[in-house]
FIDOBA-133467 format. One record per residue (C-alpha): residue number from 1; chain; y negated, x, z negated. Coordinates in nm, 4 decimals, padded with zeros to 6 digits, always signed. Layout:
<pt><torba>NUM</torba><tikol>A</tikol><v>Y</v><u>X</u><w>Z</w></pt>
...
END
This chain:
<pt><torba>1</torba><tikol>A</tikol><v>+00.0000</v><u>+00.0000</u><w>+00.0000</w></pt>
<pt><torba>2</torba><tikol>A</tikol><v>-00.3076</v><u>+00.1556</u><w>+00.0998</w></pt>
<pt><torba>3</torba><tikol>A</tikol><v>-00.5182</v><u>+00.1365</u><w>-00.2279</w></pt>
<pt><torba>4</torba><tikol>A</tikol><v>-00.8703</v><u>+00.3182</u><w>-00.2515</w></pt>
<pt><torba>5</torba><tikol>A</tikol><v>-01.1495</v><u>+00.2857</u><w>-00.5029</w></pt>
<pt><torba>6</torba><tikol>A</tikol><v>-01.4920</v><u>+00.3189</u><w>-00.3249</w></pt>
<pt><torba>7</torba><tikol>A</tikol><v>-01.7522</v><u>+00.5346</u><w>-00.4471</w></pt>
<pt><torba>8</torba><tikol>A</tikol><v>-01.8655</v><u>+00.2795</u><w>-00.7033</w></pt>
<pt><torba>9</torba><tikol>A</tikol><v>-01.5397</v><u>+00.2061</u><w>-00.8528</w></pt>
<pt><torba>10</torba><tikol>A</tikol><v>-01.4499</v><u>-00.1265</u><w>-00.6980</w></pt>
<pt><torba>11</torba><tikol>A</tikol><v>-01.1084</v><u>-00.0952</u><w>-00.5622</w></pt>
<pt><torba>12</torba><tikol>A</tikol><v>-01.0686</v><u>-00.0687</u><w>-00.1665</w></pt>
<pt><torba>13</torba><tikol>A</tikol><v>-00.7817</v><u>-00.2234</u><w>+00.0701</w></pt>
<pt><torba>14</torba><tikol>A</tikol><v>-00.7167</v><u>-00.0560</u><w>+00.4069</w></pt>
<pt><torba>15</torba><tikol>A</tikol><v>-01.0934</v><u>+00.0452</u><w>+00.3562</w></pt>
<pt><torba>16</torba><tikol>A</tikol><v>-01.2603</v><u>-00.3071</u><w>+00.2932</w></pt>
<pt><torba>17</torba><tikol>A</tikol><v>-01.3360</v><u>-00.4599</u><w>-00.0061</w></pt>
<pt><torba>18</torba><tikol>A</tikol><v>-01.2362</v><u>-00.8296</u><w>-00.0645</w></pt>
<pt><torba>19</torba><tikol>A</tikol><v>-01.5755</v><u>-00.9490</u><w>+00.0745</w></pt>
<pt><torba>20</torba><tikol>A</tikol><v>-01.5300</v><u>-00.8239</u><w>+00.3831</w></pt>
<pt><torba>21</torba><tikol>A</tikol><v>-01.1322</v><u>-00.9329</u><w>+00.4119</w></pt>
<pt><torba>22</torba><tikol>A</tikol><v>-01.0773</v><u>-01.1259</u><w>+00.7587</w></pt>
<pt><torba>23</torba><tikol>A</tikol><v>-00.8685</v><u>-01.3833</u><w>+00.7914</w></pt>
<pt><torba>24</torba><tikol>A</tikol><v>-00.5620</v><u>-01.1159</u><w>+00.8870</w></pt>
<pt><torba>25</torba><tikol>A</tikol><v>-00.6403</v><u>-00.9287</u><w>+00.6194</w></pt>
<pt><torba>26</torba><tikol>A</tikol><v>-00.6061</v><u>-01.1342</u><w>+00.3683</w></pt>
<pt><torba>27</torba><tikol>A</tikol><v>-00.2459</v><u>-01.2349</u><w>+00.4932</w></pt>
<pt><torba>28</torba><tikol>A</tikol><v>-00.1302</v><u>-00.8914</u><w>+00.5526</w></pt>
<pt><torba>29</torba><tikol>A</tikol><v>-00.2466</v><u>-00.8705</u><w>+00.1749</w></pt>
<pt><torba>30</torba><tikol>A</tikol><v>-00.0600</v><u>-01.1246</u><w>+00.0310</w></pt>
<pt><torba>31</torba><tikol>A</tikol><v>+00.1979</v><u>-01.0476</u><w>+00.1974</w></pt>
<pt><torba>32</torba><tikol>A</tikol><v>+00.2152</v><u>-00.7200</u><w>+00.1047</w></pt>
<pt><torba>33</torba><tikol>A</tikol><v>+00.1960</v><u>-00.8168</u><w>-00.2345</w></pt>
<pt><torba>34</torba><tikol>A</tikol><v>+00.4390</v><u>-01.0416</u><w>-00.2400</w></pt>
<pt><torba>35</torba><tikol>A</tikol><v>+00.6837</v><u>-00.8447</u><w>-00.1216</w></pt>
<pt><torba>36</torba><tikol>A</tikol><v>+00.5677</v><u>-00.5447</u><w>-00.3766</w></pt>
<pt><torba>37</torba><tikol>A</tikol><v>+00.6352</v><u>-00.7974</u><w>-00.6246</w></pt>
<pt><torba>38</torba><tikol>A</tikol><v>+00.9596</v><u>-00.9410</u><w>-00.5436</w></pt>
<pt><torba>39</torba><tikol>A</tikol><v>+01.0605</v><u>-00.5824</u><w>-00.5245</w></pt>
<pt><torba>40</torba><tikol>A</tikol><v>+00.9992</v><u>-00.4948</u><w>-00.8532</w></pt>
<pt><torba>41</torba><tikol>A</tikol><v>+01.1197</v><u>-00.8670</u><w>-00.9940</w></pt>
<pt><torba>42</torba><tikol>A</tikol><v>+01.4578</v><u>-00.7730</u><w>-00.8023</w></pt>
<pt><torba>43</torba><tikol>A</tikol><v>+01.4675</v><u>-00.4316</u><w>-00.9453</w></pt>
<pt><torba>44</torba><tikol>A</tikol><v>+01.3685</v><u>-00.5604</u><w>-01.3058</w></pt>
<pt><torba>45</torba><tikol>A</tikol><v>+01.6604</v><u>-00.8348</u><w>-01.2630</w></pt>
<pt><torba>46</torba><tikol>A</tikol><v>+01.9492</v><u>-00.6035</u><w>-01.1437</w></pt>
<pt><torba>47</torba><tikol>A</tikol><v>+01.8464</v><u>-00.3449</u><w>-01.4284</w></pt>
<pt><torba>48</torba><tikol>A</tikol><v>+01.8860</v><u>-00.0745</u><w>-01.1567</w></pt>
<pt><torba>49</torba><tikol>A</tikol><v>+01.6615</v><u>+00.1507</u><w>-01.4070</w></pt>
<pt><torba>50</torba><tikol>A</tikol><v>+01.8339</v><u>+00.4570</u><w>-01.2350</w></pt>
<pt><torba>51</torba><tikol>A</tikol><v>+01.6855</v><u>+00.3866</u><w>-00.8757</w></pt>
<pt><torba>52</torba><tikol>A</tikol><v>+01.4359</v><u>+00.6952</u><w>-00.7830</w></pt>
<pt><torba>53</torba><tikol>A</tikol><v>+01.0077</v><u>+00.5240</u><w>-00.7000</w></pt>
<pt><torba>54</torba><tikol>A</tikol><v>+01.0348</v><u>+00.6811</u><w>-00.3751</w></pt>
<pt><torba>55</torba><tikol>A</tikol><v>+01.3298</v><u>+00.4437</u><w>-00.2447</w></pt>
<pt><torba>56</torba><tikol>A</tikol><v>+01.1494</v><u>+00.1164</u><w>-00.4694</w></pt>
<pt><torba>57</torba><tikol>A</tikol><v>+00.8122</v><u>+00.2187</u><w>-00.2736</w></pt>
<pt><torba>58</torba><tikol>A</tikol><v>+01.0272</v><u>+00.1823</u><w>+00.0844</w></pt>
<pt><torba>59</torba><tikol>A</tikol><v>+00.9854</v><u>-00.1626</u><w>+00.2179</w></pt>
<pt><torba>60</torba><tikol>A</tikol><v>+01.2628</v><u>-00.3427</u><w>+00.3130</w></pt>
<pt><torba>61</torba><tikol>A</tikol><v>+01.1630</v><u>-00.6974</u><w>+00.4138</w></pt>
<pt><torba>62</torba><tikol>A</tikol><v>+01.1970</v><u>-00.7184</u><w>+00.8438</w></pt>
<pt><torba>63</torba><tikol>A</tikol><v>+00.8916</v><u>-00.7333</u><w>+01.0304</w></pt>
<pt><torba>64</torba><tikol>A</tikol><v>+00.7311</v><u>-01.0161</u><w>+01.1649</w></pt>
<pt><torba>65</torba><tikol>A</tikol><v>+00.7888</v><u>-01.0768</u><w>+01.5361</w></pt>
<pt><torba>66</torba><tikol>A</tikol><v>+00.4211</v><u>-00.9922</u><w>+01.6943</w></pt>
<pt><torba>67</torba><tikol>A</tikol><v>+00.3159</v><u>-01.1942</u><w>+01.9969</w></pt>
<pt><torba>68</torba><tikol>A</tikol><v>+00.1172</v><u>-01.0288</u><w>+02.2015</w></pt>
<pt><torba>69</torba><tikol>A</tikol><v>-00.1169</v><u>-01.2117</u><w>+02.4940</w></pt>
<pt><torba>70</torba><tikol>A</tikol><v>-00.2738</v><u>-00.8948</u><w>+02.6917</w></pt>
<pt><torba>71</torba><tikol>A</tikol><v>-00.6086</v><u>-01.0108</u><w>+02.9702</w></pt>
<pt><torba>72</torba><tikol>A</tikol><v>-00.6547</v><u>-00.7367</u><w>+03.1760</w></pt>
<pt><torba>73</torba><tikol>A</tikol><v>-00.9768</v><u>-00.6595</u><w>+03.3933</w></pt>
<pt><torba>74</torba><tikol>A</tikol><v>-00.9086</v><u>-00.4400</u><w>+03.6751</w></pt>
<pt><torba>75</torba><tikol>A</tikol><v>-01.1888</v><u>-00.2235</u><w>+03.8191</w></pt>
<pt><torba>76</torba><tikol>A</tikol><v>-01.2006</v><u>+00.0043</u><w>+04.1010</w></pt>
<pt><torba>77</torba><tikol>A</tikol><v>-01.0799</v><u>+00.3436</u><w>+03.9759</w></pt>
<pt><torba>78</torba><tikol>A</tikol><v>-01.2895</v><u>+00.5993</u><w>+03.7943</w></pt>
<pt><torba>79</torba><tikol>A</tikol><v>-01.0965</v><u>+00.9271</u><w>+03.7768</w></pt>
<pt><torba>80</torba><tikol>A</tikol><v>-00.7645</v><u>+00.8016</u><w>+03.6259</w></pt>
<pt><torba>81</torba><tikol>A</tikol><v>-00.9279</v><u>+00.4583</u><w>+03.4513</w></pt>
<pt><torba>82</torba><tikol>A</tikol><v>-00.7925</v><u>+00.1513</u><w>+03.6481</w></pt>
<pt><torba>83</torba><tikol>A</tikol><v>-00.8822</v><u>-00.1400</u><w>+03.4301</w></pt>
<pt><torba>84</torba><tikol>A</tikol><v>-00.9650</v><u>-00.2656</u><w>+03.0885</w></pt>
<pt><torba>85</torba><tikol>A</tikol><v>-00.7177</v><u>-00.4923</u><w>+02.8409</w></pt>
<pt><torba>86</torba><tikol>A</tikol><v>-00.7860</v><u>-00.7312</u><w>+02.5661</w></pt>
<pt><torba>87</torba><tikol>A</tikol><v>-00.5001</v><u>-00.8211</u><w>+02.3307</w></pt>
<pt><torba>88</torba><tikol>A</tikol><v>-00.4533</v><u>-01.1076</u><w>+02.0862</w></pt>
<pt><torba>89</torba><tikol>A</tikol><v>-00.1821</v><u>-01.0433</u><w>+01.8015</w></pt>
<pt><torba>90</torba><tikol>A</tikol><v>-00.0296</v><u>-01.3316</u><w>+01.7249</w></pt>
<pt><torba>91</torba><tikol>A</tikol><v>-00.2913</v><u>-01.6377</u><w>+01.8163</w></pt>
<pt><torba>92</torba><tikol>A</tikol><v>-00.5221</v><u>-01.4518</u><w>+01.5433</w></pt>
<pt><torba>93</torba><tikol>A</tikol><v>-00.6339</v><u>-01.1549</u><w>+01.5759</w></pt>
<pt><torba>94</torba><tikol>A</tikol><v>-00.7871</v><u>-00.9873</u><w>+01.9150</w></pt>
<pt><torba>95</torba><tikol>A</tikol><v>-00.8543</v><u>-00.5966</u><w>+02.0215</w></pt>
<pt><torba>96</torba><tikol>A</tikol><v>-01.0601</v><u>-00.5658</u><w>+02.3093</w></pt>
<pt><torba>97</torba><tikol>A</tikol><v>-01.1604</v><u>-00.2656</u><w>+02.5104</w></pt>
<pt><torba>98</torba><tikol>A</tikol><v>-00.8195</v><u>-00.0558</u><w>+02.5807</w></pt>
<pt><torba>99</torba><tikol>A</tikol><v>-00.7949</v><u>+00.1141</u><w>+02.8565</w></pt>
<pt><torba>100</torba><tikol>A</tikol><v>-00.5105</v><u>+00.1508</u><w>+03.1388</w></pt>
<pt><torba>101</torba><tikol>A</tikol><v>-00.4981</v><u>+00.4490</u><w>+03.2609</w></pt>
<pt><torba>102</torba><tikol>A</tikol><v>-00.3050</v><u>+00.6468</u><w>+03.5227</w></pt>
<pt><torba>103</torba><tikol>A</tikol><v>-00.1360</v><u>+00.9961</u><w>+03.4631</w></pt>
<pt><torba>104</torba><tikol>A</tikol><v>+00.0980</v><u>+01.1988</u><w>+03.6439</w></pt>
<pt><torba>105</torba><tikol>A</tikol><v>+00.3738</v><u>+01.0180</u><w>+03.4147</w></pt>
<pt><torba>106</torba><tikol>A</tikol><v>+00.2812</v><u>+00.6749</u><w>+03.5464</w></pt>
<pt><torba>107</torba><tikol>A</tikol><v>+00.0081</v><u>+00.4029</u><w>+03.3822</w></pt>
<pt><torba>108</torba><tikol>A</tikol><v>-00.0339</v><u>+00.4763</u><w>+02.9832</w></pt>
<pt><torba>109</torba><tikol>A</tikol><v>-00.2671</v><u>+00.2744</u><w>+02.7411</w></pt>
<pt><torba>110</torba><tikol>A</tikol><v>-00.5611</v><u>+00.4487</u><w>+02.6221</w></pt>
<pt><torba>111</torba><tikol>A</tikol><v>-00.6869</v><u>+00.3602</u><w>+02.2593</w></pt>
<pt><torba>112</torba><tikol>A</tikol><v>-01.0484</v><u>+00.1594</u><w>+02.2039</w></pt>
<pt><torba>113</torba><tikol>A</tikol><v>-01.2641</v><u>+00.3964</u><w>+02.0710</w></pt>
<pt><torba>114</torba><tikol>A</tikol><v>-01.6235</v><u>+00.5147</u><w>+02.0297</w></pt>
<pt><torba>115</torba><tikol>A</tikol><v>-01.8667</v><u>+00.8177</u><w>+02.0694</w></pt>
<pt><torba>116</torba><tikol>A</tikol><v>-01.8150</v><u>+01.0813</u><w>+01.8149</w></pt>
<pt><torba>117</torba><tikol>A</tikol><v>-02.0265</v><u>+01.4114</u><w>+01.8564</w></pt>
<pt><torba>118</torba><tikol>A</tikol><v>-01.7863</v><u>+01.5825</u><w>+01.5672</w></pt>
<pt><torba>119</torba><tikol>A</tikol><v>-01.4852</v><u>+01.5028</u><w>+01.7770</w></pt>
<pt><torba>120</torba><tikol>A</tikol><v>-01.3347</v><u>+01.7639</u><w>+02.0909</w></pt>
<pt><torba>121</torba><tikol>A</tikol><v>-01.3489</v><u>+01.4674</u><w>+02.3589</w></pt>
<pt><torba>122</torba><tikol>A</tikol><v>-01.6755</v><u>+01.3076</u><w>+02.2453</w></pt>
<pt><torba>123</torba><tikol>A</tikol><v>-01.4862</v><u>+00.9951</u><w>+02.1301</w></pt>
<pt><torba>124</torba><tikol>A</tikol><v>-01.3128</v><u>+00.8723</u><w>+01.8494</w></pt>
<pt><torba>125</torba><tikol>A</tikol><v>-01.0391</v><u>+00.6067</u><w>+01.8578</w></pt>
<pt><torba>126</torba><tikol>A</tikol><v>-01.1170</v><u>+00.3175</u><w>+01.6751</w></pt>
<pt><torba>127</torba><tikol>A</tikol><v>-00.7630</v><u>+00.1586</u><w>+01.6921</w></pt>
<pt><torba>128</torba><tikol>A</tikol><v>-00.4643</v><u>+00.3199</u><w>+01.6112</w></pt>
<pt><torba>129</torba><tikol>A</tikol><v>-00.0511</v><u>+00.2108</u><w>+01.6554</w></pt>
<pt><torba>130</torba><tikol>A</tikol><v>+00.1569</v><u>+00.3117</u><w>+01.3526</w></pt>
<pt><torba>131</torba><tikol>A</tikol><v>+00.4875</v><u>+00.3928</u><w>+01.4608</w></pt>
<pt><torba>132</torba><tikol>A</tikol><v>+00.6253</v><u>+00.5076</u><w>+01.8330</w></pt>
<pt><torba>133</torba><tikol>A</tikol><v>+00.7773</v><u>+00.2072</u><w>+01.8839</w></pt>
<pt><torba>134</torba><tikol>A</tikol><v>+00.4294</v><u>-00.0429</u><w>+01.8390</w></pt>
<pt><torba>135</torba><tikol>A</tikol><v>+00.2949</v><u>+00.1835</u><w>+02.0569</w></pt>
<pt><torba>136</torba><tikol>A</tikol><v>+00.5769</v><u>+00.1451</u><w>+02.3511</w></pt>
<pt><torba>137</torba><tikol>A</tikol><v>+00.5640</v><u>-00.2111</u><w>+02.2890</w></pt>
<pt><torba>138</torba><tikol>A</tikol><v>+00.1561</v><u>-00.2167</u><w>+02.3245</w></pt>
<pt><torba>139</torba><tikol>A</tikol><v>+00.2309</v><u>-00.0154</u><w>+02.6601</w></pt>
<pt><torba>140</torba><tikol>A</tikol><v>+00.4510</v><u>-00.2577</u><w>+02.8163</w></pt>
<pt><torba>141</torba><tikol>A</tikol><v>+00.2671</v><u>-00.5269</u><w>+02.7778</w></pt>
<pt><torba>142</torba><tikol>A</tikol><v>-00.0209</v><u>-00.4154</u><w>+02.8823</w></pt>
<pt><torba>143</torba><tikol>A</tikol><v>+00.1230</v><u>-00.2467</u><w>+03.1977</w></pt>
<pt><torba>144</torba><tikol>A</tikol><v>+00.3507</v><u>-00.5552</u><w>+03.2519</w></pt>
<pt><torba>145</torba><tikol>A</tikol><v>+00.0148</v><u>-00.7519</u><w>+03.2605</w></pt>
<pt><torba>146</torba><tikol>A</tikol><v>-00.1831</v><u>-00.5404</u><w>+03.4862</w></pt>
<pt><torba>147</torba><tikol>A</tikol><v>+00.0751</v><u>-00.5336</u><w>+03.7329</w></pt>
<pt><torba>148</torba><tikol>A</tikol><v>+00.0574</v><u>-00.9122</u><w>+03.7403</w></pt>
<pt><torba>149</torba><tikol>A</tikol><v>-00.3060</v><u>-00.9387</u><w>+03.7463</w></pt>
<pt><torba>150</torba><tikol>A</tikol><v>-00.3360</v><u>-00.6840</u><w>+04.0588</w></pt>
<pt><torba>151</torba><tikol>A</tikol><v>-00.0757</v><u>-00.8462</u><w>+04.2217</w></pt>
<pt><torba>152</torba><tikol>A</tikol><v>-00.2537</v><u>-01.2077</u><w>+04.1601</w></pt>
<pt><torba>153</torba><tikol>A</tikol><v>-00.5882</v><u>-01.0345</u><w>+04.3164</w></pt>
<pt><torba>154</torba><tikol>A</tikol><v>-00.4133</v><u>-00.8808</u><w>+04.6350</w></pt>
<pt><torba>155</torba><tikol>A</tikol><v>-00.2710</v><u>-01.2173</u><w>+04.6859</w></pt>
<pt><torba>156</torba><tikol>A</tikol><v>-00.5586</v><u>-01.4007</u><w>+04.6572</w></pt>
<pt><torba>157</torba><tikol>A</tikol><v>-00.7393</v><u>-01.1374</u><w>+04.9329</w></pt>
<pt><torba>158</torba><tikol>A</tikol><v>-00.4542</v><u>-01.1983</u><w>+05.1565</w></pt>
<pt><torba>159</torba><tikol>A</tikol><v>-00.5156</v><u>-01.5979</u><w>+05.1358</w></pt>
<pt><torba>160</torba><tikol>A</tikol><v>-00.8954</v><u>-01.5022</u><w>+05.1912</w></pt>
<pt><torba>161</torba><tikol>A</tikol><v>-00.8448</v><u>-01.2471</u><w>+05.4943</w></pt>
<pt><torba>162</torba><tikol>A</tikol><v>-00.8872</v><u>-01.4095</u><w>+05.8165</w></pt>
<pt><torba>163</torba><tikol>A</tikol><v>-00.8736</v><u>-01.2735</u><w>+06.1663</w></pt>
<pt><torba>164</torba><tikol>A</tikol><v>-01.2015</v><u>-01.0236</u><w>+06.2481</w></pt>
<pt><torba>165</torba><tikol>A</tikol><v>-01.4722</v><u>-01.2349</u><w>+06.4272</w></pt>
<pt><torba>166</torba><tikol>A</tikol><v>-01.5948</v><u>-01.1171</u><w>+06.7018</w></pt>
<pt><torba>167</torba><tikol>A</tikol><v>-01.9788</v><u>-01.0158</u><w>+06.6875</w></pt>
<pt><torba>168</torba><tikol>A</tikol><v>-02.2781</v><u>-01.1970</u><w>+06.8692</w></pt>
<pt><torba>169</torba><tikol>A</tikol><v>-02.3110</v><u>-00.9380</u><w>+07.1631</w></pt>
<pt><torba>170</torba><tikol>A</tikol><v>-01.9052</v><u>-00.9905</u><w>+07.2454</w></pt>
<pt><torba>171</torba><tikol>A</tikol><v>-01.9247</v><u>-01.3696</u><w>+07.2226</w></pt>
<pt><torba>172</torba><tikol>A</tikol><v>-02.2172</v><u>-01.4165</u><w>+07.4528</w></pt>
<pt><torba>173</torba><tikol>A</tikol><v>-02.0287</v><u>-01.2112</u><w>+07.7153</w></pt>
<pt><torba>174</torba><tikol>A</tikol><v>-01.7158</v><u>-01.4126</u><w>+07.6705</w></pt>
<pt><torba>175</torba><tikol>A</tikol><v>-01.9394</v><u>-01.7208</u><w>+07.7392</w></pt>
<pt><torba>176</torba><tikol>A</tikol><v>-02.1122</v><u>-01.5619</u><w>+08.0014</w></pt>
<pt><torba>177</torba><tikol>A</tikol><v>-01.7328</v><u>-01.4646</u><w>+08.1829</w></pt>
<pt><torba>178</torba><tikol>A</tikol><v>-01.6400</v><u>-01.8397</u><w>+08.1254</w></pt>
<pt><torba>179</torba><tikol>A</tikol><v>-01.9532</v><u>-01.9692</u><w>+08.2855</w></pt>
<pt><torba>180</torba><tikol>A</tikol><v>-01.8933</v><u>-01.7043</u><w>+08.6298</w></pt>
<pt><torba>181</torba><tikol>A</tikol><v>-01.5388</v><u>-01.8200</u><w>+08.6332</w></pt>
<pt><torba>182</torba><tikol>A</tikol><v>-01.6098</v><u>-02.1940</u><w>+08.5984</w></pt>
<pt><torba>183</torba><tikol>A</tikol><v>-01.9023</v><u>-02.1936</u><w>+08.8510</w></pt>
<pt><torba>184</torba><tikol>A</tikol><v>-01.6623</v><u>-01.9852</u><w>+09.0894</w></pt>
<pt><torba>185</torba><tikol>A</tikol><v>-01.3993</v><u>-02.2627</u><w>+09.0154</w></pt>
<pt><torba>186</torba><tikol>A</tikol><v>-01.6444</v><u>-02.5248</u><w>+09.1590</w></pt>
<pt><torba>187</torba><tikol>A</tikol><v>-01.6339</v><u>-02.6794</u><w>+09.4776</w></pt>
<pt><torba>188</torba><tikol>A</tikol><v>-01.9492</v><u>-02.5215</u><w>+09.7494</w></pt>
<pt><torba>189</torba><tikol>A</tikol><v>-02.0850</v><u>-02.8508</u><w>+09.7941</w></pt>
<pt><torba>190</torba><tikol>A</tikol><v>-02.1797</v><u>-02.8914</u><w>+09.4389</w></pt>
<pt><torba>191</torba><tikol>A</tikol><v>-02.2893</v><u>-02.5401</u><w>+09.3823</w></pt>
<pt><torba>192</torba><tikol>A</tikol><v>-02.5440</v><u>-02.6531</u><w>+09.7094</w></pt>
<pt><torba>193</torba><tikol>A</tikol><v>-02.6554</v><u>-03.0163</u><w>+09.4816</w></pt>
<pt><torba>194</torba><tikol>A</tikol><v>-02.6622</v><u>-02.7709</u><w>+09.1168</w></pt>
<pt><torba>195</torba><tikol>A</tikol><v>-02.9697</v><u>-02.5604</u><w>+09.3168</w></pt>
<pt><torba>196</torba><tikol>A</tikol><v>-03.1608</v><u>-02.8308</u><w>+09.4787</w></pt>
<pt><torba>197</torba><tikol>A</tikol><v>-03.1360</v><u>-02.9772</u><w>+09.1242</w></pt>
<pt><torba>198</torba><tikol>A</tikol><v>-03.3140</v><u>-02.6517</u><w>+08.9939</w></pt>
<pt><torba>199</torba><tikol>A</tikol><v>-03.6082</v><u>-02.6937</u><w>+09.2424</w></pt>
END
């Protein structure tokens, strides 16, 4: 449990005080302490007073399954950055600004971060996966999705793309071909009547 006292004593979670809890965070709280206590009500129960605190600190309780809806904004490409992702966690909680980016592996997710003088790339992420695994899982979907969404825009170009019209200059000299070939096609007498008509 990530515990912290700020620098007036007040104790921290993950950083924020209670005040500033989001919705999220106040689950992931209770949660958290619910299963802390549960723990130590089972270990109090089965009088397993032998059992070392580094395997009662381990948490055993499975992890909820995370839903994960990914948007993704294709742009055109700017060195290796292709597009831009939004993800909602579970219906509740949304991450905008990571970035799909292409590497001589293949597409990879890059982190939502900031400018950061202090830093060697000038930027600091702001957003960080725990374990390997979140990470792959962040990856897929958000590859998955911009696959889908680039494939949605070339179809919609190919619905769009019609047959190059000819210009102005190339249509008046198709007219001006069917006009020779239709007065060629008419009979003498009325080419004779179409002048004395002029005059």
């Amino acid at each position: 449990m990530a515990r912290r006292y700020g620098p007036d004593g007040q104790r921290l979670w993950n950083g924020k005080r209670p005040e500033e809890f989001t919705e999220l965070d106040t689950l992931l709280f209770i949660a958290e302490t619910e299963t802390i206590l549960n723990r130590k009500e089972h270990i109090s129960m089965s009088n397993e007073k032998t059992e070392a605190p580094q395997e009662a600190a381990q948490d055993t309780t499975p992890a909820l399954p995370l839903k994960m809806d990914v948007t993704v904004r294709p742009i055109e490409p700017k060195g290796n950055l292709l597009g831009f992702a939004s993800v909602t966690f579970n219906d509740s909680f949304v991450v905008h600004d990571f970035k799909v980016l292409q590497s001589d592996k293949g597409l990879f997710v890059g982190m939502p971060s900031k400018p950061d003088k202090t830093s060697k790339t000038g930027y600091r992420d702001t957003a960080l996966p725990i374990t390997k695994e979140f990470r792959a899982e962040l990856t897929g979907a958000v590859v998955t999705a911009y696959h889908a969404e680039v494939e949605k825009l070339q179809a919609r170009a190919a619905a769009i793309a019609s047959p190059e019209k000819s210009s102005i200059k190339e249509r008046l000299a198709e007219g001006a071909e069917l006009a020779a070939k239709d007065n060629a096609d008419r009979p003498a007498s009325t080419k004779g009547k179409a002048k004395n008509a002029e005059r």
